[in-house]
Structures are given as structure tokens and as C-alpha cells.
C-alpha positions in Angstrom: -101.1 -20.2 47.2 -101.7 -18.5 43.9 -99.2 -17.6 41.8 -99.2 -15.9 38.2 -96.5 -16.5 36.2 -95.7 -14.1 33.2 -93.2 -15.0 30.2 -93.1 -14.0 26.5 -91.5 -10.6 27.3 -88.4 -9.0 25.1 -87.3 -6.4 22.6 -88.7 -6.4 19.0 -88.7 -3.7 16.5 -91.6 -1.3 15.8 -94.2 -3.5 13.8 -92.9 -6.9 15.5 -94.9 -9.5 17.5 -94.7 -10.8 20.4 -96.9 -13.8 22.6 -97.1 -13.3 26.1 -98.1 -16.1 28.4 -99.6 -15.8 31.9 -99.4 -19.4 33.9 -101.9 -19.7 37.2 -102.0 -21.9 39.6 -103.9 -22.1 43.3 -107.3 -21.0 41.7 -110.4 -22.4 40.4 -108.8 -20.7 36.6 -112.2 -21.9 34.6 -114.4 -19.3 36.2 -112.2 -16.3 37.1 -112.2 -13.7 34.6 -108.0 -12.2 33.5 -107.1 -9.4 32.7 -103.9 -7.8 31.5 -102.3 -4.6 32.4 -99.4 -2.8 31.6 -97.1 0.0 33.2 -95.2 2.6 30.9 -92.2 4.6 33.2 -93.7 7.6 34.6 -97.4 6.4 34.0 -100.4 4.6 35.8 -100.7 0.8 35.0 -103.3 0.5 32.7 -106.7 -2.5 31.7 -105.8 -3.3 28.3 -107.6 -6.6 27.7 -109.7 -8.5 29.7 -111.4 -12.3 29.1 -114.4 -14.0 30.6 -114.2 -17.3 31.7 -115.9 -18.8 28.5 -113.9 -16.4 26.4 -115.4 -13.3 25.7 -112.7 -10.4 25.5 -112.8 -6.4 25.8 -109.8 -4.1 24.3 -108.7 -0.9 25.3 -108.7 1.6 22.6 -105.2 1.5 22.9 -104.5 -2.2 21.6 -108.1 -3.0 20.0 -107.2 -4.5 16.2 -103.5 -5.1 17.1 -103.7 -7.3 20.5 -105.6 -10.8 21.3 -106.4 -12.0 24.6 -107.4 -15.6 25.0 -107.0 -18.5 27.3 -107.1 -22.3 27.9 -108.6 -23.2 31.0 -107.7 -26.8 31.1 -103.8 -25.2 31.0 -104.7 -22.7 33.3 -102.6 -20.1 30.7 -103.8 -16.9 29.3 -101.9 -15.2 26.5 -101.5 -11.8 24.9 -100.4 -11.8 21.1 -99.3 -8.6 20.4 -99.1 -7.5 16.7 -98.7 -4.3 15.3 -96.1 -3.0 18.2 -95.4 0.5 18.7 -93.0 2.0 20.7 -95.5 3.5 23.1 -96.4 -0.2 23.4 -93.1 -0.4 25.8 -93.9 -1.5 29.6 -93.9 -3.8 32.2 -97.0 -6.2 31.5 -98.8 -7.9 34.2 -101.6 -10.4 34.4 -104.6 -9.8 36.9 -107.4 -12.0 38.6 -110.3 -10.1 38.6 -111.6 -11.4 41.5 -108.8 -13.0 43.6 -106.6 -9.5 43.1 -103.7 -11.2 42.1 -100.8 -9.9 39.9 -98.1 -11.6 38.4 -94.4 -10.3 38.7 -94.6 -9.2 35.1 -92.4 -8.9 31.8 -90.9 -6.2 30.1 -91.8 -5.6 26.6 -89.7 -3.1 24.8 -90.4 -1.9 21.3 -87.6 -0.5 19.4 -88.3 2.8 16.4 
């Protein structure tokens, strides 16, 4: 059974931090690629990073210079650290396998003006 497990999420001012953390389990974690995505009210979720297996990461515009994706694949954890946050930055965030399709619960991230 795979499960994704989000945490990290909370409310922070405008220009805050925060780490999110993304826990799998039930798949072979080393080779499938992650991905996060996040959900605004009223909008389409949204790719805004993504990391390969051995680590190579792509940004949306969005995030690029103020988010960091990365992983350890003998934890089987992903992370986001989020620096820089706007309040557009505020949404549900989910974690994605690329190629199982699976999606975590998610976390709310809320960023105070």
C-alpha cells in the first residue's frame, strides 16, 4: 500500500520559512521521481518542483530562487524549504509520484501580509 505523508505546514508571515516534509512508503522511493504541487482556493493545483531520483530538480517560475526541493532516498522523505513566502504562496501542498500517481493528503501553508 503506498502512502505519502505530508507535514511541515502552518502560518508564517510574508518573508518567513517554512520546511515541508513528504514521507513514502510501499514504493521502490530511490528510482521514482517527486514532485510537489500546490492548490490556491479557487485555482488549479499546480507542478511547482519536481526531483529525479539521483537528485536533479526543476522550479516553476513561480518558486525558482525562493523554494528547494530535495530528498533522501535511504529515508524515503522528500522536502520543500520554502524561503522568501508570499502571500500568493498560500495553499494546500501535496506531494506526487510521478509514476505511481500517488498524492499525499496534503498541508496547508498560509502566508500572512
Amino acid at each position: 500500500q503506498v502512502q505519502l505523508v505530508e507535514s511541515g505546514g502552518g502560518l508564517v508571515q510574508s518573508g518567513g520559512s517554512l520546511r515541508l516534509s513528504c514521507q513514502a512508503s510501499g514504493i521502490y522511493f530511490p528510482s521514482e521521481p517527486m514532485q510537489w504541487y500546490r492548490q490556491a482556493p479557487g485555482k488549479e493545483r499546480e507542478l511547482i518542483a519536481s526531483i529525479t531520483g539521483n537528485g536533479a530538480a526543476t522550479y516553476s517560475d513561480v518558486v525558482k530562487g525562493r523554494f528547494t526541493i530535495s530528498r533522501d532516498n535511504a529515508q524515503n522523505v522528500v522536502w520543500l524549504q520554502m524561503n522568501g513566502l508570499k502571500p500568493e504562496d498560500t495553499a494546500v501542498y501535496y506531494c506526487h509520484t510521478q509514476y505511481y500517481d500517488y498524492w499525499g493528503q496534503g498541508t496547508q501553508v498560509t502566508v500572512s501580509s
